[in-house]
VOPAGU-2260 file (C-alpha; in pm, 1 decimal, decimal comma):
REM VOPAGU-2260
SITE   aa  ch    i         X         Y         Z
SITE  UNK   A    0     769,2     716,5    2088,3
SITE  UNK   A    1     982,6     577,7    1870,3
SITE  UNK   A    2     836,7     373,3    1498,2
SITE  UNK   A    3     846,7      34,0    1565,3
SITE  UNK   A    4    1125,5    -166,0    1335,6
SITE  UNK   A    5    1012,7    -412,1    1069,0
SITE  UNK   A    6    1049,7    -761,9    1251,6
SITE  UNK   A    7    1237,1    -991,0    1070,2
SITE  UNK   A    8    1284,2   -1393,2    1090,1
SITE  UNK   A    9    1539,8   -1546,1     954,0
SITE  UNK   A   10    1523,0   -1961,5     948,2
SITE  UNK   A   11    1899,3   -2046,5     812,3
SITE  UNK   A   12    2065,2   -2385,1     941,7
SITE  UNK   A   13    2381,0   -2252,1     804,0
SITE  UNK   A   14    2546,5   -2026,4    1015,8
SITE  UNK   A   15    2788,9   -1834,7     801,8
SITE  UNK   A   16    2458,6   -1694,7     593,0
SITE  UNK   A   17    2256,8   -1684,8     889,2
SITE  UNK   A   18    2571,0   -1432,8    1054,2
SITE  UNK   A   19    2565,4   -1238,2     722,8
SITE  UNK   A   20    2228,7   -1157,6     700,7
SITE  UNK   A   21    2168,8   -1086,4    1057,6
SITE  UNK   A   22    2447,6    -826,3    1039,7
SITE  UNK   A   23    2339,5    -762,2     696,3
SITE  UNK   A   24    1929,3    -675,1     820,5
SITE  UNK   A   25    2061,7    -520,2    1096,9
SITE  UNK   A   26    2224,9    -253,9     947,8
SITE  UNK   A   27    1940,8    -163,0     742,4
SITE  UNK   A   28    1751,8     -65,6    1053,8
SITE  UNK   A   29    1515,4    -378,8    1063,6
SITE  UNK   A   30    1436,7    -615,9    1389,6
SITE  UNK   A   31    1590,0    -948,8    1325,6
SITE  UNK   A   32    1559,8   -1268,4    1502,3
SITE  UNK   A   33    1793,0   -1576,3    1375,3
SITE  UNK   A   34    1734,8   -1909,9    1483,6
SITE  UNK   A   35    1850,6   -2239,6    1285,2
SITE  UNK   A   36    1605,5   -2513,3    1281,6
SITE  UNK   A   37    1195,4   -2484,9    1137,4
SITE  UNK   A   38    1102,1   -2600,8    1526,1
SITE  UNK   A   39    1277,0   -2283,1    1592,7
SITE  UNK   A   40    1105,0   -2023,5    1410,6
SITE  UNK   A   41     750,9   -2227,5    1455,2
SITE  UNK   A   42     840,0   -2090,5    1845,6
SITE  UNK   A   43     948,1   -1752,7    1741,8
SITE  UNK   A   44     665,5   -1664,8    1544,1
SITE  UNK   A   45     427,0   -1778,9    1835,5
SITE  UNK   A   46     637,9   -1541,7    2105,4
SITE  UNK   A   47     580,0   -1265,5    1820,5
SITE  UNK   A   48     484,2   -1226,8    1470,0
SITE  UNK   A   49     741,3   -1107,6    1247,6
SITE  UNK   A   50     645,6    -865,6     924,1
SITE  UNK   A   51     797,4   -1173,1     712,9
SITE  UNK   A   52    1050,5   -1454,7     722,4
SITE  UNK   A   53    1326,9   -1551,3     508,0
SITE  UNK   A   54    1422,7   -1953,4     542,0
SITE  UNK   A   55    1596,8   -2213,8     416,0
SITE  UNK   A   56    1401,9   -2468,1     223,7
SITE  UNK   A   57    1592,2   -2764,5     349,1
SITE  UNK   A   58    1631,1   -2751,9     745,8
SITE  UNK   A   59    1768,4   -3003,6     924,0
SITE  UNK   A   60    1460,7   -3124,2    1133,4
SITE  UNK   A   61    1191,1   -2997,6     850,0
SITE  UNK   A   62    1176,9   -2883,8     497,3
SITE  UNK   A   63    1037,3   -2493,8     443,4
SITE  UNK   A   64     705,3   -2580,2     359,4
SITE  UNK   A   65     683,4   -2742,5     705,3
SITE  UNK   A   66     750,4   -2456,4     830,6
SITE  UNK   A   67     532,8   -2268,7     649,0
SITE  UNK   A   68     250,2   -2459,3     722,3
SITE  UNK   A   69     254,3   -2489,4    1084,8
SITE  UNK   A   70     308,6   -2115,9    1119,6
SITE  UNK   A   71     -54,0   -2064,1     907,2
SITE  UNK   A   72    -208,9   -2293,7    1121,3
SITE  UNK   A   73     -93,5   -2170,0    1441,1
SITE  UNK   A   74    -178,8   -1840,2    1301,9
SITE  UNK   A   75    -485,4   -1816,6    1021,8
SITE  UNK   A   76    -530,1   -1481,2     995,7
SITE  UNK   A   77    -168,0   -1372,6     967,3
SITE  UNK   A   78     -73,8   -1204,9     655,0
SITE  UNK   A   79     315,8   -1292,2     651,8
SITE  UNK   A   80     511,3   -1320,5     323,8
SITE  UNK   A   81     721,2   -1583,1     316,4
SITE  UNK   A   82    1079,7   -1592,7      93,3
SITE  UNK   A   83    1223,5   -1912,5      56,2
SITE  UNK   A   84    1630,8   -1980,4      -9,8
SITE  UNK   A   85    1705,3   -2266,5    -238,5
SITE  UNK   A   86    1994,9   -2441,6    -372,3
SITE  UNK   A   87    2035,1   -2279,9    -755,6
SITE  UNK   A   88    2005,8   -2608,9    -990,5
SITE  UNK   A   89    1783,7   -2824,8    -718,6
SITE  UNK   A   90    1434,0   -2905,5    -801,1
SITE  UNK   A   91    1155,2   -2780,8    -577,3
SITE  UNK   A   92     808,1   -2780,0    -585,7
SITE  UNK   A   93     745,3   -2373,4    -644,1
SITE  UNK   A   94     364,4   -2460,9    -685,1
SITE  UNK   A   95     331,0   -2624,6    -339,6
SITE  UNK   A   96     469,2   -2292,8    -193,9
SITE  UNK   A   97     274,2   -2076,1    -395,7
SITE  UNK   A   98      -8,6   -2275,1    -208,6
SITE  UNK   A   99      53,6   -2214,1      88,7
SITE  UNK   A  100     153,2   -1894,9      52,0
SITE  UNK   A  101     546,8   -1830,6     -10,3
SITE  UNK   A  102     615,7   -1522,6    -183,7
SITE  UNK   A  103     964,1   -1569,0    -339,5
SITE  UNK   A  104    1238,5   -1814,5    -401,0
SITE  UNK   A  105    1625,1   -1641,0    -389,6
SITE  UNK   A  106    1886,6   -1908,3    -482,2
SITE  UNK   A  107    2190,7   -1933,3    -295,8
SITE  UNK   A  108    2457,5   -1782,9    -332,8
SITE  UNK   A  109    2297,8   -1515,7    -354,6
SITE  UNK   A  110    2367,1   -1118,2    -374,3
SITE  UNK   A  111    2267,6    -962,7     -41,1
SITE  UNK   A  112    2125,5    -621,0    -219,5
SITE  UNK   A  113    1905,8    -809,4    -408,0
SITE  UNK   A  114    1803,8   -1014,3    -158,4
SITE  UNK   A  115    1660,5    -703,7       1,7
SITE  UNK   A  116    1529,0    -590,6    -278,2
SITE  UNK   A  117    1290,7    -880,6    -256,9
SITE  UNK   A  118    1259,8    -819,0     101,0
SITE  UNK   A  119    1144,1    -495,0      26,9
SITE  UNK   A  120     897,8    -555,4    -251,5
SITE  UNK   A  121     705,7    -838,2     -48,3
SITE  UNK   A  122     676,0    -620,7     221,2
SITE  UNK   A  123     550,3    -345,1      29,9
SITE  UNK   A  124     332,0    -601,6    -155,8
SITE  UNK   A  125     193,8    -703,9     227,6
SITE  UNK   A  126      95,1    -402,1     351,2
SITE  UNK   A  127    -305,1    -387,3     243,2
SITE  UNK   A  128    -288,3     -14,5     198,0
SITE  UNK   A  129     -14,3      64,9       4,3
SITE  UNK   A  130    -140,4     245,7    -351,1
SITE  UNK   A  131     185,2     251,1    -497,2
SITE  UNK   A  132     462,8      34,7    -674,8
SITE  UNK   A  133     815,7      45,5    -458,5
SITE  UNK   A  134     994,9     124,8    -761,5
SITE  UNK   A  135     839,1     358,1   -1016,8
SITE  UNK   A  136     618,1     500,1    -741,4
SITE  UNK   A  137     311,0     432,2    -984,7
SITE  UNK   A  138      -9,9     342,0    -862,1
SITE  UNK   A  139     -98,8     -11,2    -867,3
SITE  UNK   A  140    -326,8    -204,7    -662,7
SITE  UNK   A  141    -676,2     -62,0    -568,4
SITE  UNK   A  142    -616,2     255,6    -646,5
SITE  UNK   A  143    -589,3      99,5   -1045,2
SITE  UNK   A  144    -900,0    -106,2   -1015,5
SITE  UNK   A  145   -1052,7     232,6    -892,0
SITE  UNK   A  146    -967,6     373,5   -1237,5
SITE  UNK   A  147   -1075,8      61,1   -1411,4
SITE  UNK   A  148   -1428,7      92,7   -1230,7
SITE  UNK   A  149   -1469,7     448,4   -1366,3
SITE  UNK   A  150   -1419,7     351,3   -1710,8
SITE  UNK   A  151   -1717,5     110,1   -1700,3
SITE  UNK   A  152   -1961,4     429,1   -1659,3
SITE  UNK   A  153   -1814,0     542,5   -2018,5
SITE  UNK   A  154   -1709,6     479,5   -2334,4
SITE  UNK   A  155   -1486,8     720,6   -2448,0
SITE  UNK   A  156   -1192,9     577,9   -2335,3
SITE  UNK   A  157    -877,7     351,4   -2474,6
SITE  UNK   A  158    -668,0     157,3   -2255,5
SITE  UNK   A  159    -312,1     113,3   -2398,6
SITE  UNK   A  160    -110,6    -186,9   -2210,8
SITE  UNK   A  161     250,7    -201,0   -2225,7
SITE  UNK   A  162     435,3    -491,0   -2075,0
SITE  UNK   A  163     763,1    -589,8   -2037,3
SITE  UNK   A  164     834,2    -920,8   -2116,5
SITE  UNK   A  165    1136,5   -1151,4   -2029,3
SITE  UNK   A  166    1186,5    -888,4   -1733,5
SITE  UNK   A  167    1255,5   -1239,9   -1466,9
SITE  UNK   A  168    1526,6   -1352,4   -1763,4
SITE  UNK   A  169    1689,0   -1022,3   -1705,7
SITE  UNK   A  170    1678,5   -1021,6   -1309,6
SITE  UNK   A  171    1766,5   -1388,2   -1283,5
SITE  UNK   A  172    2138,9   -1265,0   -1486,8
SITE  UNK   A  173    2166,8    -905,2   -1403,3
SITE  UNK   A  174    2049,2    -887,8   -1078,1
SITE  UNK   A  175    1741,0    -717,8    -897,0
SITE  UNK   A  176    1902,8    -397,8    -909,2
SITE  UNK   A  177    1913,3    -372,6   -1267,4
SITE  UNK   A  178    1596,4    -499,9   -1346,7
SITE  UNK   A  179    1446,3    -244,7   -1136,1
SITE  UNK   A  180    1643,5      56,1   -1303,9
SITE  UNK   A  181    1474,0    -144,2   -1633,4
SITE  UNK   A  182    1148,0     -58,1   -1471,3
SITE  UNK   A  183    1186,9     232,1   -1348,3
SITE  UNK   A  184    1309,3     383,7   -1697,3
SITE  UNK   A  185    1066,9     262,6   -1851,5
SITE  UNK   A  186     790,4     400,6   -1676,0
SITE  UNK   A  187     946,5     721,3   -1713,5
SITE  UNK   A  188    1010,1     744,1   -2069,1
SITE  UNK   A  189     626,1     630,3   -2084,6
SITE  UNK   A  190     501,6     947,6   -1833,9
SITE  UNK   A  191     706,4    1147,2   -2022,5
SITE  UNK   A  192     554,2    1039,6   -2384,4
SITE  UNK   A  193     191,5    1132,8   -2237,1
SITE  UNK   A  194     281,2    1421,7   -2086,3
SITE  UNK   A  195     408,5    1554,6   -2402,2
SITE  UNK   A  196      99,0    1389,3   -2617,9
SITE  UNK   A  197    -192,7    1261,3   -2391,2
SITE  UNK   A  198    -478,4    1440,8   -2192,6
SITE  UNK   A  199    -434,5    1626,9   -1874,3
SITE  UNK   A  200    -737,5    1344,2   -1718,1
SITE  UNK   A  201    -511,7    1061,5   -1847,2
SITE  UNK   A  202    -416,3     771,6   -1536,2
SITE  UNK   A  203    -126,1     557,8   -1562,3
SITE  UNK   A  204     -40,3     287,0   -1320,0
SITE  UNK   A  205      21,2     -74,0   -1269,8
SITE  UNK   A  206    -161,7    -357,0   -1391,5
SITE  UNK   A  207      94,5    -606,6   -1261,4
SITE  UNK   A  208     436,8    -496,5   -1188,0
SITE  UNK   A  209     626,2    -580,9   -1494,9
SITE  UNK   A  210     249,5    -441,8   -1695,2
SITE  UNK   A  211     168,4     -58,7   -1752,6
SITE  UNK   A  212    -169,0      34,0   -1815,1
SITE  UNK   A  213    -211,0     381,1   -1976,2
SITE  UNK   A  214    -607,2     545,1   -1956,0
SITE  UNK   A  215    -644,6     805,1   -2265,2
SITE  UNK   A  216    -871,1     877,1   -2527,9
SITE  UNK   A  217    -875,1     751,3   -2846,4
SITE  UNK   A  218    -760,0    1060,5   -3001,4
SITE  UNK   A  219    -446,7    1042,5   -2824,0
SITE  UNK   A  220    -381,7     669,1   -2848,5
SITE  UNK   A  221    -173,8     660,7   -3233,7
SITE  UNK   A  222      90,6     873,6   -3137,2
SITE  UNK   A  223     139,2     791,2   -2797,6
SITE  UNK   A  224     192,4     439,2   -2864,2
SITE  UNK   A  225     426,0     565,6   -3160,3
SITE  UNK   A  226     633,3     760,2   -2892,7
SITE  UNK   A  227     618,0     507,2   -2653,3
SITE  UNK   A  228     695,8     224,1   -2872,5
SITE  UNK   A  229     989,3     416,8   -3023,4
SITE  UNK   A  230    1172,0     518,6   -2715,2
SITE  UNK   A  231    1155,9     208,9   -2515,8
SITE  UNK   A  232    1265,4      28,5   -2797,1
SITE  UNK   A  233    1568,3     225,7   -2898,0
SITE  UNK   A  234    1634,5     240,2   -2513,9
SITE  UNK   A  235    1603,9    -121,1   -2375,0
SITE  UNK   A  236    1952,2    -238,7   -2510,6
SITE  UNK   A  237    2150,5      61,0   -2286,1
SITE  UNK   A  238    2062,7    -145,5   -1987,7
SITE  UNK   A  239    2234,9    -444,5   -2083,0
SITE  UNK   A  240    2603,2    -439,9   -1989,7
SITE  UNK   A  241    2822,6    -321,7   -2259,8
SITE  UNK   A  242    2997,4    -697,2   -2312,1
SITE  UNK   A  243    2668,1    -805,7   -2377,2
SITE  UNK   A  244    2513,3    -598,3   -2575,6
SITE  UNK   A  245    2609,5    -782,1   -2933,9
SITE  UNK   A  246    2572,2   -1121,5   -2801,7
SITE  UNK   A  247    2321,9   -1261,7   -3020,9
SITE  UNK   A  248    2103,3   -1330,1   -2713,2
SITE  UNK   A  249    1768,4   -1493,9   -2896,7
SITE  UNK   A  250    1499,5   -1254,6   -2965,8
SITE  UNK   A  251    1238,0   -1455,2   -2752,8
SITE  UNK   A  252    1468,7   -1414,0   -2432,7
SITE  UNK   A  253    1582,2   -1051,0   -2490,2
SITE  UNK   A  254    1380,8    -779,5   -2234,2
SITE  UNK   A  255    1104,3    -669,2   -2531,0
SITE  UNK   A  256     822,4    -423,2   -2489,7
SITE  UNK   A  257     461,5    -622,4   -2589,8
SITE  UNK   A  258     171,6    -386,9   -2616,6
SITE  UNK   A  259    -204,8    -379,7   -2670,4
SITE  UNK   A  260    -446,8    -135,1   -2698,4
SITE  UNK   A  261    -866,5    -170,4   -2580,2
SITE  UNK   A  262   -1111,4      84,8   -2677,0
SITE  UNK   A  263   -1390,5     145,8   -2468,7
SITE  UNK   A  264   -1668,6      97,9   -2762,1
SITE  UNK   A  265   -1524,2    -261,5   -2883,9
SITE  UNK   A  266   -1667,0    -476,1   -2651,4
SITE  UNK   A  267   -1931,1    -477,5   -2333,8
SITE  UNK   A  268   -1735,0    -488,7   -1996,8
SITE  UNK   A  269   -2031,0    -544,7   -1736,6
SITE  UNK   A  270   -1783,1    -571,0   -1413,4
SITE  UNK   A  271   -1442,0    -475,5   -1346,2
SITE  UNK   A  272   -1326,9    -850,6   -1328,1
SITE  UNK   A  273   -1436,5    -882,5   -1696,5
SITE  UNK   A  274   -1222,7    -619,8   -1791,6
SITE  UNK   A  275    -913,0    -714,1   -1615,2
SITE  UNK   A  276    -985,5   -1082,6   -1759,5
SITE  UNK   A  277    -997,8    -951,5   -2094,0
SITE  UNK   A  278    -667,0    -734,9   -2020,2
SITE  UNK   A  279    -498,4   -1011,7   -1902,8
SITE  UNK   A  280    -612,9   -1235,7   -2247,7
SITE  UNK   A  281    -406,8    -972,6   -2397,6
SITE  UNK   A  282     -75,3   -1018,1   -2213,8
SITE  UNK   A  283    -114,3   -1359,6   -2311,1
């Protein structure tokens, strides 16, 4: 028997989009269902539940969150990310959909391959057993917190945290594509740095997608970060386009590696929320 597709629903009053991305999802092997007003795809989720919906925040007969919310309470248990399309410029209320659940906001026009890029990564982001990140292949998730929970039965380890910062800056003017080869490299000049320098036991994964977290000893920790720091750095300006490269972009917008390092006999960590709380004080 054939795998079933990935069900799509797309909510788009305007037909020319709604025709391009139906072609567009089709093509990429997914199950898509089109229909043009919120009434519409409060229907088509009840005839079947899609793996996620794309829509159009302002519908003729609702606005998105309408939508949204009938669809939850027709269906409370349904884990189904929602991406909303906006206007670029307009105002909208991003915390209201964050409430209720909307995954992602794409303004229109928009480019298609990124588009599904966003597709992909809420999907992936969805599914309750996935254990690694779509685009560095990384673990993140549970299988990090795992990790985490084995360091509280120690105290020999250091954590070093490496985050990229301004990464949305870059992906709102480059494109989703770009920002992901960002990440990717990135995450490879850092496996490559403790290969060469860290521990055989060492774990590195995701804290949050644009965060590395790197488990290691503090033995190890100097010249890793030295390495680390060093090559990303020297690195990060390649992925700009070549035009833009000597813009005098300001420093505080520019894609920037921010680190931090946590050893294991600093502080008392009696559960593994306090020590993602106190990682996350440090991205701060």
């Amino acid at each position: 028997m054939p795998e079933a597709k990935t069900r799509l629903i797309i909510v788009e009053d305007d037909l020319d989009v709604a025709d391009m991305l139906t072609a567009y999802f089709n093509v990429q092997d997914y199950e898509v269902v089109t229909v043009y007003l919120g009434i519409e795809g409060i229907r088509a989720c009840r005839r079947s539940l899609p793996d996620l919906i794309i829509l159009n925040i302002h519908l003729p007969d609702m606005d998105g969150c309408e939508v949204v919310r009938r669809i939850l309470k027709n269906h409370k248990k349904a884990n189904i990310p929602f991406i909303f399309l906006t206007n670029k410029g307009e105002s909208v209320d991003q915390r209201e959909g964050l409430k209720l659940g909307v995954t992602d906001y794409i303004n229109v026009p928009f480019d298609v391959q990124d588009l599904r890029l966003h597709v992909r990564n809420a999907l992936h982001r969805s599914t309750q057993n996935s254990l690694s990140n779509p685009v560095t292949g990384l673990p993140e998730g549970l299988l990090v917190d795992e990790h985490l929970n084995d360091c509280l039965e120690t105290s020999t380890w250091t954590l070093f945290i490496a985050s990229l910062a301004n990464l949305d800056n870059f992906r709102k003017v480059y494109g989703g594509v770009a920002a992901d080869d960002v990440l990717r490299g990135v995450s490879q000049m850092i496996q490559a740095a403790d290969q060469e320098l860290g521990d055989k036991n060492d774990f590195l994964g995701h804290f949050n997608p644009a965060c590395f977290i790197l488990i290691t000893s503090r033995v190890k920790i100097t010249p890793l970060q030295e390495r680390i720091q060093s090559r990303v750095t020297q690195s990060l300006d390649y992925y700009y386009p070549i035009k833009d490269r000597d813009k005098l972009i300001p420093p505080d917008k520019r894609v920037k590696l921010n680190f931090a390092i946590i050893h294991a006999d600093e502080r008392f960590y009696p559960s593994l929320a306090a020590i993602k709380d106190f990682i996350k004080s440090k991205l701060q």
